[in-house]
Each structure stands twice: as C-alpha cells, then as structure tokens.
CHARMM-style PDB file with segment names, atoms N, HN, CA, C and O in Angstrom:
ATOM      1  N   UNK     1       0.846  -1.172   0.000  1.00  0.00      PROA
ATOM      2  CA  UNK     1       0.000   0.000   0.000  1.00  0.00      PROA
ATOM      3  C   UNK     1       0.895   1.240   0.000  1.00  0.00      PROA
ATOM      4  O   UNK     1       1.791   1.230   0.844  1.00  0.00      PROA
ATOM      5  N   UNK     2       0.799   2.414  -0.882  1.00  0.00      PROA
ATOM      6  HN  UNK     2       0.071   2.422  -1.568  1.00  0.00      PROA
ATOM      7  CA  UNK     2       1.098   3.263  -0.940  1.00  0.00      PROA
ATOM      8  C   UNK     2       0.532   4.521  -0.458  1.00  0.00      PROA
ATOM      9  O   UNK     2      -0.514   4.013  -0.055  1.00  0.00      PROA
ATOM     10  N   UNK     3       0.401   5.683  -0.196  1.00  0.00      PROA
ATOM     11  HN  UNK     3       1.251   6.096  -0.523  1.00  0.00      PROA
ATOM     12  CA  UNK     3      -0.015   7.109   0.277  1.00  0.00      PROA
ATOM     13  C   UNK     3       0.065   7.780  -1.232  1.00  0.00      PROA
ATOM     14  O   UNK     3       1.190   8.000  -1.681  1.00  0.00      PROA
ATOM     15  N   UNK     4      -1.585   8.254  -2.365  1.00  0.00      PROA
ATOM     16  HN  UNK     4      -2.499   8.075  -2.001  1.00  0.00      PROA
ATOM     17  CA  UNK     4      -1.102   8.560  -2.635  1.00  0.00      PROA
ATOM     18  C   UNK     4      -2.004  10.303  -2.532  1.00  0.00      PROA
ATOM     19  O   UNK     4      -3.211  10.244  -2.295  1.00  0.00      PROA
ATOM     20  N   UNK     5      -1.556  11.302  -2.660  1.00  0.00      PROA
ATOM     21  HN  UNK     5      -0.576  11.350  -2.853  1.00  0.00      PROA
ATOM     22  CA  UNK     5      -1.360  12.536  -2.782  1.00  0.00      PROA
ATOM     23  C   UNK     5      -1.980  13.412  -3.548  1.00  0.00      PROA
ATOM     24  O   UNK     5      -1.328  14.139  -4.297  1.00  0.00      PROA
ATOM     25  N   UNK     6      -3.406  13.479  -3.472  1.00  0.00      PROA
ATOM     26  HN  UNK     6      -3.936  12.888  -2.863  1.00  0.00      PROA
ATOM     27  CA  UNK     6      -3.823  14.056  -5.310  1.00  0.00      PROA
ATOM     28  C   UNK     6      -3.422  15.407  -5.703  1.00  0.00      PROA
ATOM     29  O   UNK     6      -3.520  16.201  -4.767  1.00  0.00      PROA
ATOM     30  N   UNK     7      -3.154  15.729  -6.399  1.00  0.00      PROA
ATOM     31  HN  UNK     7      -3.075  15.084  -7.159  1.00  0.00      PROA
ATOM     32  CA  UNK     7      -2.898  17.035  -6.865  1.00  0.00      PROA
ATOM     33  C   UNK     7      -4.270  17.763  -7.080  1.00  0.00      PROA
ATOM     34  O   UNK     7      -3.916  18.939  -6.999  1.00  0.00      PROA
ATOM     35  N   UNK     8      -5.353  17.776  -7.261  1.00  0.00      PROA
ATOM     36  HN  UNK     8      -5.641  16.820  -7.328  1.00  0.00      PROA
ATOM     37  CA  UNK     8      -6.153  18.226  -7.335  1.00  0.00      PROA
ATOM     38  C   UNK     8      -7.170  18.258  -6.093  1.00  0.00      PROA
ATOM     39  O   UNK     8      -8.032  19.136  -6.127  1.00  0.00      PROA
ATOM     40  N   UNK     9      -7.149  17.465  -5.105  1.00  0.00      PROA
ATOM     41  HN  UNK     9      -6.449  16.752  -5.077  1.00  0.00      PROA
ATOM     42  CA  UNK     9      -7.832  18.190  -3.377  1.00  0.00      PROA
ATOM     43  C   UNK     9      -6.660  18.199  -2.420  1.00  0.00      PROA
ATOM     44  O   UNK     9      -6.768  18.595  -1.259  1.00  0.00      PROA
ATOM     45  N   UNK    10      -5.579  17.763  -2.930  1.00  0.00      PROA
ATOM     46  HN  UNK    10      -5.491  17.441  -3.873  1.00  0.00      PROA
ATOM     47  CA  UNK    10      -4.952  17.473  -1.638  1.00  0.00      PROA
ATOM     48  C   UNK    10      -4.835  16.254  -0.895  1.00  0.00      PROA
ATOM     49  O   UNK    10      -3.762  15.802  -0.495  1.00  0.00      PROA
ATOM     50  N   UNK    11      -6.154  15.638  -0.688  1.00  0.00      PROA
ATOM     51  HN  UNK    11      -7.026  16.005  -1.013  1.00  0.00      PROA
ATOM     52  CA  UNK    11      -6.739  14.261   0.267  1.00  0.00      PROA
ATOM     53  C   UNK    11      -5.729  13.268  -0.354  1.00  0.00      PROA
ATOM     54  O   UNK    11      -5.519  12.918  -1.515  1.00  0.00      PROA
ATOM     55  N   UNK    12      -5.073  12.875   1.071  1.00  0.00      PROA
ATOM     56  HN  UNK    12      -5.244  13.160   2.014  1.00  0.00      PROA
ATOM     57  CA  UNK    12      -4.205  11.407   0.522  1.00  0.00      PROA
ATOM     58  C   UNK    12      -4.969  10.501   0.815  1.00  0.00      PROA
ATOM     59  O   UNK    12      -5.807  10.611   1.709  1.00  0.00      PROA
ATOM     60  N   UNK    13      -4.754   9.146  -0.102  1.00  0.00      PROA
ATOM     61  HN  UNK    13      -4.073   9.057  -0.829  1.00  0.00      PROA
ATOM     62  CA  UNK    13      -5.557   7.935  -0.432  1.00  0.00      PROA
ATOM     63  C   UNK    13      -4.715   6.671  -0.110  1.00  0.00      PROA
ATOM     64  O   UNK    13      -3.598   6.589  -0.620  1.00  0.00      PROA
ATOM     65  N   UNK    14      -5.105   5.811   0.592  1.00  0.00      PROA
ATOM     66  HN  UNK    14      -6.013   5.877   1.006  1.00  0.00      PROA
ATOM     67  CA  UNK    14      -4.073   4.754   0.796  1.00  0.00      PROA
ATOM     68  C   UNK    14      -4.411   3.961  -0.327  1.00  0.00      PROA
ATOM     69  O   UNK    14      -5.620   3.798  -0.493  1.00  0.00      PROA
ATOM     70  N   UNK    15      -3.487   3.316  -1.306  1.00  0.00      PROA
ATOM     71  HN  UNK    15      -2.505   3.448  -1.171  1.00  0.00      PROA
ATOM     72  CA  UNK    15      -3.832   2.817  -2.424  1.00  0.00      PROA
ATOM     73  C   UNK    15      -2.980   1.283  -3.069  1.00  0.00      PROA
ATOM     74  O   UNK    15      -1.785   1.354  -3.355  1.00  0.00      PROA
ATOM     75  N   UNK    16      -3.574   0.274  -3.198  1.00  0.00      PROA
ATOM     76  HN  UNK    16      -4.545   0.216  -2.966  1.00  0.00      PROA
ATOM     77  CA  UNK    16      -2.713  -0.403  -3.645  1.00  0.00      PROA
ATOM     78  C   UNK    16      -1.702   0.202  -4.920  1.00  0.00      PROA
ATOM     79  O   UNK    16      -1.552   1.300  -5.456  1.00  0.00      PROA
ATOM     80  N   UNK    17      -1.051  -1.289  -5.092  1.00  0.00      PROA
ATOM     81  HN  UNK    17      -1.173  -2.181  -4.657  1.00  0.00      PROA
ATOM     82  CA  UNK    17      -0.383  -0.862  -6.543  1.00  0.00      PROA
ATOM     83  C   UNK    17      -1.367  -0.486  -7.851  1.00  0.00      PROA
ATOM     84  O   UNK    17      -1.768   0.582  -8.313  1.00  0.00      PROA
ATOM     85  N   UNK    18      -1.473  -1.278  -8.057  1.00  0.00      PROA
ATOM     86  HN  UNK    18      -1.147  -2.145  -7.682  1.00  0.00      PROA
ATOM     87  CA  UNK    18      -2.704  -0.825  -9.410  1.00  0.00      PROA
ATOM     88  C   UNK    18      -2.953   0.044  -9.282  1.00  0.00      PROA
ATOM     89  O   UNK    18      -2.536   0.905 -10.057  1.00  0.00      PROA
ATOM     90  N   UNK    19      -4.023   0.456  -7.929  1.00  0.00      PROA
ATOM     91  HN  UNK    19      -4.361  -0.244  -7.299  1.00  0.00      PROA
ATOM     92  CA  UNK    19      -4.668   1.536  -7.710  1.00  0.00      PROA
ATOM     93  C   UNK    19      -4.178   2.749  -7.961  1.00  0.00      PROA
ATOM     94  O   UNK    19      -4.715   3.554  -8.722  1.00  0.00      PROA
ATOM     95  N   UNK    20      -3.172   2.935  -7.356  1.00  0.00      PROA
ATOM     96  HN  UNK    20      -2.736   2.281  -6.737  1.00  0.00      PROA
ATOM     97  CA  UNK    20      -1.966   3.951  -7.446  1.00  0.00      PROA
ATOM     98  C   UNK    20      -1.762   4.713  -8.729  1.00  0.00      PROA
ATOM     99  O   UNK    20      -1.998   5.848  -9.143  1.00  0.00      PROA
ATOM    100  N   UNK    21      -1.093   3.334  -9.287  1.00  0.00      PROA
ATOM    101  HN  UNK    21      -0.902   2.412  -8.950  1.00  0.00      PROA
ATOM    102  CA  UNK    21      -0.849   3.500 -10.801  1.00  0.00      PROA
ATOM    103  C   UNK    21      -1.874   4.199 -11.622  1.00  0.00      PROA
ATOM    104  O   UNK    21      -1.528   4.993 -12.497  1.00  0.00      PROA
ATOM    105  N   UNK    22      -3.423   3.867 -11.314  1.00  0.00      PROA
ATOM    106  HN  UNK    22      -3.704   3.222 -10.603  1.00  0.00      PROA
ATOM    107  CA  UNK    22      -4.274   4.251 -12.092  1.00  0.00      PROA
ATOM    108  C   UNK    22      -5.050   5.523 -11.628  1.00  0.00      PROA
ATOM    109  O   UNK    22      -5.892   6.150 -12.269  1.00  0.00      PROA
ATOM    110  N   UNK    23      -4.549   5.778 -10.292  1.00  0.00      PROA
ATOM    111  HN  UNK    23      -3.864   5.269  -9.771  1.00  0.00      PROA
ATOM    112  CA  UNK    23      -5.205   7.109  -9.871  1.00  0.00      PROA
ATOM    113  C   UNK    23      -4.102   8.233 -10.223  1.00  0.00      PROA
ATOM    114  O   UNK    23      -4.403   9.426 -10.229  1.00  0.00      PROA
ATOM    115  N   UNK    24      -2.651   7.714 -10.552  1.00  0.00      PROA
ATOM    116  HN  UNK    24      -2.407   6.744 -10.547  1.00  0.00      PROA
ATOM    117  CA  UNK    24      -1.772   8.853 -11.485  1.00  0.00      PROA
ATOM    118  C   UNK    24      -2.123   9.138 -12.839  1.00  0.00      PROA
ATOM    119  O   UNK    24      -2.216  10.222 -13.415  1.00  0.00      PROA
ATOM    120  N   UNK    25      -2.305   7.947 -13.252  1.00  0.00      PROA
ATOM    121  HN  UNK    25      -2.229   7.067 -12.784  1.00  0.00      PROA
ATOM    122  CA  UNK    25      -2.470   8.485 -14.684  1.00  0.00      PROA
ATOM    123  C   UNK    25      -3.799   8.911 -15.084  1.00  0.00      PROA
ATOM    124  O   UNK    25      -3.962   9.570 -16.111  1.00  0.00      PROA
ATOM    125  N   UNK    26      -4.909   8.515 -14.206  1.00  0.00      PROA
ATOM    126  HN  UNK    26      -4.776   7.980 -13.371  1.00  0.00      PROA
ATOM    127  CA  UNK    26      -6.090   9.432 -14.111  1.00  0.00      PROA
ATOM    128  C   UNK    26      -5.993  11.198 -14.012  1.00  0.00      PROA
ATOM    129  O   UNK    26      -6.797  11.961 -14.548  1.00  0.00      PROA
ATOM    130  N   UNK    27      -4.925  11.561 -13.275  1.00  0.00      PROA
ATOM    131  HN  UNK    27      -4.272  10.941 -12.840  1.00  0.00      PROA
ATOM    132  CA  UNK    27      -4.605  13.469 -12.731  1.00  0.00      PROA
ATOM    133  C   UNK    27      -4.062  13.293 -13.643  1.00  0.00      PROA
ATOM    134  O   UNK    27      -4.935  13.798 -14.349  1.00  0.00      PROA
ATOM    135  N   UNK    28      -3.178  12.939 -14.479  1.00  0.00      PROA
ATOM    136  HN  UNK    28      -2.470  12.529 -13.905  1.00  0.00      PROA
ATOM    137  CA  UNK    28      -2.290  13.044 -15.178  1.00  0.00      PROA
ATOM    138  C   UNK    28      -2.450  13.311 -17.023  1.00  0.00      PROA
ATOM    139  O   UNK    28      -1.677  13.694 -17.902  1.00  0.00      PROA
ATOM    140  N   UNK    29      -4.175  12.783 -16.967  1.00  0.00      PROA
ATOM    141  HN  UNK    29      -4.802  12.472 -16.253  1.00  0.00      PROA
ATOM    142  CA  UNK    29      -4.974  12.718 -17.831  1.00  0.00      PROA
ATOM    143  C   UNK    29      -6.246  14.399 -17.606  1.00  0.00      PROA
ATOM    144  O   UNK    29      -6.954  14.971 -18.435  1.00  0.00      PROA
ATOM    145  N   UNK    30      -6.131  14.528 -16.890  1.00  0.00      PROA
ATOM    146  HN  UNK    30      -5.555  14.064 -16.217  1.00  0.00      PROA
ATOM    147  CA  UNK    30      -6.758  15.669 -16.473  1.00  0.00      PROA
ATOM    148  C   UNK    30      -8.626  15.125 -15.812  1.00  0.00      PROA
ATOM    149  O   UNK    30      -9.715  15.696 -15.754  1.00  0.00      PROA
ATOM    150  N   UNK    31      -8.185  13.974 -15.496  1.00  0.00      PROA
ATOM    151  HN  UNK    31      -7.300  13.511 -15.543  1.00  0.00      PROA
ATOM    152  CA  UNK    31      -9.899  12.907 -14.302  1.00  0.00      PROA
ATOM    153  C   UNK    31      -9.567  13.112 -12.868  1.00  0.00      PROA
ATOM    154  O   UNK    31      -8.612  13.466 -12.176  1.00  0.00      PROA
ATOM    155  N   UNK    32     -10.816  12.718 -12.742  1.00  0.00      PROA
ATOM    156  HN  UNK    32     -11.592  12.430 -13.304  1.00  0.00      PROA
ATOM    157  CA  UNK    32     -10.952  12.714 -11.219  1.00  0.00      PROA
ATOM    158  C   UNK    32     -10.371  11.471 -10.827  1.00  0.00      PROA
ATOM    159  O   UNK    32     -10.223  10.572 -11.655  1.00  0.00      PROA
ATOM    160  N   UNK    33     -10.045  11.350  -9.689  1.00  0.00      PROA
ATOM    161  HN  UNK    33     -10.165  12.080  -9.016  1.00  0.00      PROA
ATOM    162  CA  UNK    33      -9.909   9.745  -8.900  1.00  0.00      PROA
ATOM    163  C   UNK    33     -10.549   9.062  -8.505  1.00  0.00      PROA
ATOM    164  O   UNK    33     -10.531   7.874  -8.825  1.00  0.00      PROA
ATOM    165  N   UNK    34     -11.600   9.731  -7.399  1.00  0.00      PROA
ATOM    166  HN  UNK    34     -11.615  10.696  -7.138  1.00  0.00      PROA
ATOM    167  CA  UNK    34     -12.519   8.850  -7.018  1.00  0.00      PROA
ATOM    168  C   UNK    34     -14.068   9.515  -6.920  1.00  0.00      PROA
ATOM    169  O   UNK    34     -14.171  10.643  -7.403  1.00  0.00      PROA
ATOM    170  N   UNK    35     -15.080   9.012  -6.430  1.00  0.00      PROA
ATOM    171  HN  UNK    35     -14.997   8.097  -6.038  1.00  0.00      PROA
ATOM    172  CA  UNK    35     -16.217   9.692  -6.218  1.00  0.00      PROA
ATOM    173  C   UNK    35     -16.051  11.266  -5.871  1.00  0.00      PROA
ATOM    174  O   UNK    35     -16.123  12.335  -6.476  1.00  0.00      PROA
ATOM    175  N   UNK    36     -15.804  10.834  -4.634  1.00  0.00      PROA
ATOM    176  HN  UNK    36     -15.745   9.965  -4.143  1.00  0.00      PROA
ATOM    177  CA  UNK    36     -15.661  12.256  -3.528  1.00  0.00      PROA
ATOM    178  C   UNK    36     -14.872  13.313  -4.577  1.00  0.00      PROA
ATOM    179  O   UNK    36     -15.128  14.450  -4.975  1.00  0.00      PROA
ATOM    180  N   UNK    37     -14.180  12.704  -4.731  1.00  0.00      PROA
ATOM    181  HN  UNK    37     -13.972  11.781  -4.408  1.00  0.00      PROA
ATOM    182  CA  UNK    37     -13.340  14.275  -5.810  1.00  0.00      PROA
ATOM    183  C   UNK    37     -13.789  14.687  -6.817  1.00  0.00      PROA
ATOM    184  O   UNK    37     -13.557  15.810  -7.263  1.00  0.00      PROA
ATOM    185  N   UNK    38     -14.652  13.667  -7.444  1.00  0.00      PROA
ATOM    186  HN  UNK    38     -14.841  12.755  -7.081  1.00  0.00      PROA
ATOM    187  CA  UNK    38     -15.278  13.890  -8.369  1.00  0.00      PROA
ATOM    188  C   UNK    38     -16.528  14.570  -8.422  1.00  0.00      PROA
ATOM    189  O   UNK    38     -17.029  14.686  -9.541  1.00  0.00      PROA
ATOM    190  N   UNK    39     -17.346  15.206  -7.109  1.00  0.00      PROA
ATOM    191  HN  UNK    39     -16.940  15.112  -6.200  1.00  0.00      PROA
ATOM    192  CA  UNK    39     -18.772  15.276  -6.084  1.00  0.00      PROA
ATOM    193  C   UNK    39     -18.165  16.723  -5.997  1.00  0.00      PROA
ATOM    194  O   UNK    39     -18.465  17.679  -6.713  1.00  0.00      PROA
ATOM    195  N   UNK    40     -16.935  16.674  -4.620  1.00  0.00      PROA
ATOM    196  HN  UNK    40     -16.692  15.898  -4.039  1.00  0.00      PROA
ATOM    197  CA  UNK    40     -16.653  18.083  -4.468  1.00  0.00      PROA
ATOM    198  C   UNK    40     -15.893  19.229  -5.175  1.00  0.00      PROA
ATOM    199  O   UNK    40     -16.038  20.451  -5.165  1.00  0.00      PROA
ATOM    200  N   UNK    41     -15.101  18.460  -5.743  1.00  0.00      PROA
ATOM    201  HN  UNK    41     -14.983  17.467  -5.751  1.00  0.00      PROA
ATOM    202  CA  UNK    41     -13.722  19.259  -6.585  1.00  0.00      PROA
ATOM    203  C   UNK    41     -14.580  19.762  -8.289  1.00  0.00      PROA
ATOM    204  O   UNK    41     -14.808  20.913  -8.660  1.00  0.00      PROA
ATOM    205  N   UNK    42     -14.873  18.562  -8.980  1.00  0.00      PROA
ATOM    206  HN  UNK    42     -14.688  17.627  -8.678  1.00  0.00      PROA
ATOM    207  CA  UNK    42     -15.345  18.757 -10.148  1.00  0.00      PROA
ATOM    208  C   UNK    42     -16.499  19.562 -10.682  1.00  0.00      PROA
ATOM    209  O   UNK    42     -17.597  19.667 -10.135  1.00  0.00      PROA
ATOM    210  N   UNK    43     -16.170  20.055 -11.682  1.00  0.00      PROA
ATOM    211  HN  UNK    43     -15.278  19.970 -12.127  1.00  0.00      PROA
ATOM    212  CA  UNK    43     -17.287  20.818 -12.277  1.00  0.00      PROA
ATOM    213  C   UNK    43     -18.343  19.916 -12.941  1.00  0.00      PROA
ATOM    214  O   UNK    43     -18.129  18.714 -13.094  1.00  0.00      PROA
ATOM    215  N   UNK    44     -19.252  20.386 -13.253  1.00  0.00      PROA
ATOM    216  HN  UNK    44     -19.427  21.363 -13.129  1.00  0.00      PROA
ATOM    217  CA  UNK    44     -20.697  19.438 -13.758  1.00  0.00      PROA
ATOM    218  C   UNK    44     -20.243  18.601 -14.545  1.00  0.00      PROA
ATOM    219  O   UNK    44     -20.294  17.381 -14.394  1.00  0.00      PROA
ATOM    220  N   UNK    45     -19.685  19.286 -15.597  1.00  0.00      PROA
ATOM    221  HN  UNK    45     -19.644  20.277 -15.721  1.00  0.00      PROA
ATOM    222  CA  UNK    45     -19.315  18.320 -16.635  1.00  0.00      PROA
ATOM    223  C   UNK    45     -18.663  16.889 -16.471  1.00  0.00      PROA
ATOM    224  O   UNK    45     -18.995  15.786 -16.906  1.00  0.00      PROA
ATOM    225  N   UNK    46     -17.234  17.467 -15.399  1.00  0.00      PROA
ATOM    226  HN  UNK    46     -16.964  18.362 -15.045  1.00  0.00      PROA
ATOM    227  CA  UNK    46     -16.126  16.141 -14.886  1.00  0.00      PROA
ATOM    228  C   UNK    46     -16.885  15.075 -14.438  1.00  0.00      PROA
ATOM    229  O   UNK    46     -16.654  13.973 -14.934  1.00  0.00      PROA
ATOM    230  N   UNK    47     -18.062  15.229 -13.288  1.00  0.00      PROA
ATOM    231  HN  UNK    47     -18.250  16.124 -12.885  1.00  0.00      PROA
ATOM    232  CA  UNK    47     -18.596  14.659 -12.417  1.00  0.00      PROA
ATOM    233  C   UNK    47     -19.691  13.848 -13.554  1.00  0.00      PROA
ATOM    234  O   UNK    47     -19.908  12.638 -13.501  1.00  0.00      PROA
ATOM    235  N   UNK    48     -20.097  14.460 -14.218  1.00  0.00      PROA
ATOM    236  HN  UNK    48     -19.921  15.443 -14.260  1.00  0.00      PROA
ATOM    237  CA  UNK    48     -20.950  13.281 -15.080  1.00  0.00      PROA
ATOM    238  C   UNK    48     -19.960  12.557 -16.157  1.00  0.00      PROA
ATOM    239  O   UNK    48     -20.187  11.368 -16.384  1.00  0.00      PROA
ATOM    240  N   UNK    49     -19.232  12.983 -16.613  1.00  0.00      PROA
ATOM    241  HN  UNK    49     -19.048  13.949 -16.428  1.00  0.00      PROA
ATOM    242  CA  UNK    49     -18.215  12.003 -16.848  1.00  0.00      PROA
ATOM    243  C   UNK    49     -17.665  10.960 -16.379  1.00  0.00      PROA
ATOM    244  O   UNK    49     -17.390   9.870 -16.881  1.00  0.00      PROA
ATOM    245  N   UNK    50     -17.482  11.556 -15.004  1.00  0.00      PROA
ATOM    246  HN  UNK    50     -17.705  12.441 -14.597  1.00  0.00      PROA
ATOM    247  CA  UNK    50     -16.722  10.550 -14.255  1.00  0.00      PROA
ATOM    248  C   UNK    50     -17.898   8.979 -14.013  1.00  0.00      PROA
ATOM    249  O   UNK    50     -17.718   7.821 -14.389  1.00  0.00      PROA
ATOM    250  N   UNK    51     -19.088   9.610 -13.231  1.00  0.00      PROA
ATOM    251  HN  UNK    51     -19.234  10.551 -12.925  1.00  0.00      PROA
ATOM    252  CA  UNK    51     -20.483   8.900 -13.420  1.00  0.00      PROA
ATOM    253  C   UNK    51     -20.682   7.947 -14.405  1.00  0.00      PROA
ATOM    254  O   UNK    51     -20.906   6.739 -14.328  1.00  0.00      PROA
ATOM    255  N   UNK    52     -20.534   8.873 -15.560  1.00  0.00      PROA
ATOM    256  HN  UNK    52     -20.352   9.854 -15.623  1.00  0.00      PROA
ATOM    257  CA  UNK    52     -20.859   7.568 -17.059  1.00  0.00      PROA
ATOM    258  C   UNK    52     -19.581   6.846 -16.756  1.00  0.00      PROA
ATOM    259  O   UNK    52     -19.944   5.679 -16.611  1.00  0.00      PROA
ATOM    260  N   UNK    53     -18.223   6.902 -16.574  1.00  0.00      PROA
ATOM    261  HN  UNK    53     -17.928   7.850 -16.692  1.00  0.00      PROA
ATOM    262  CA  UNK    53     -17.179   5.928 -16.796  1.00  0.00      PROA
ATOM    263  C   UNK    53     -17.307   5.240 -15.854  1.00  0.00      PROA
ATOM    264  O   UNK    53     -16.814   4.198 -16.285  1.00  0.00      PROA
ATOM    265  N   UNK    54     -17.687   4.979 -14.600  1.00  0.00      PROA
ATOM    266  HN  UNK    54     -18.088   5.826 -14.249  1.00  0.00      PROA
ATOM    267  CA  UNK    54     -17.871   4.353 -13.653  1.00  0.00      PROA
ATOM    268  C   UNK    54     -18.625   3.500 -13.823  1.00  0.00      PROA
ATOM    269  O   UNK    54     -18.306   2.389 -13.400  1.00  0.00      PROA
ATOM    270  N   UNK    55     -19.812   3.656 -14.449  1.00  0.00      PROA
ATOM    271  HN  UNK    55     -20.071   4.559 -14.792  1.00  0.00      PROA
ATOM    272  CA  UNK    55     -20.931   2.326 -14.972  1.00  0.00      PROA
ATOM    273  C   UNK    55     -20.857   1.350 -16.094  1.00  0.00      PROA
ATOM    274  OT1 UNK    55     -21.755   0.523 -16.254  1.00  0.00      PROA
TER     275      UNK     55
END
C-alpha cells in the first residue's frame, strides 16, 4: 500500500499498486480519482463524466 497525494484536493488515499498507478495516470490525464473528488472538486461536466465511466 502506498499514500497517494492528489494534486487536485490534496486528500491522501491509501492505495494499492494498481490503484496507485491508475489514480496517477487518471490526474495526469486531467480525471478525477474517485467519487468524492469527483462530487466536491469537479465541475458538472467532470462529475458526469466521471459517473458515465464508472458504470
């Protein structure tokens, strides 16, 4: 498990490997990470994006 750090709230995430991996190249892509960031941080648009990719 790693700590990781988002650049976009701040909130660190304890994360496996994969996880990790895929919540960098998610910021890195200009996405959210998870719900919550995607709820508070994101604008309408991100957040239904994020929504449709999730299902």
């Amino acid at each position: 498990m790693s700590t990781h750090r988002s650049v976009r709230d701040g909130l660190p995430r304890l994360l496996c490997t994969s996880c990790y991996s895929d919540a960098c190249l998610a910021e890195e892509a200009g996405h959210c990470v998870d719900f919550r960031q995607a709820f508070e941080h994101a604008t309408d648009d991100e957040l239904t994006g994020w929504l449709g990719s999730a299902l």
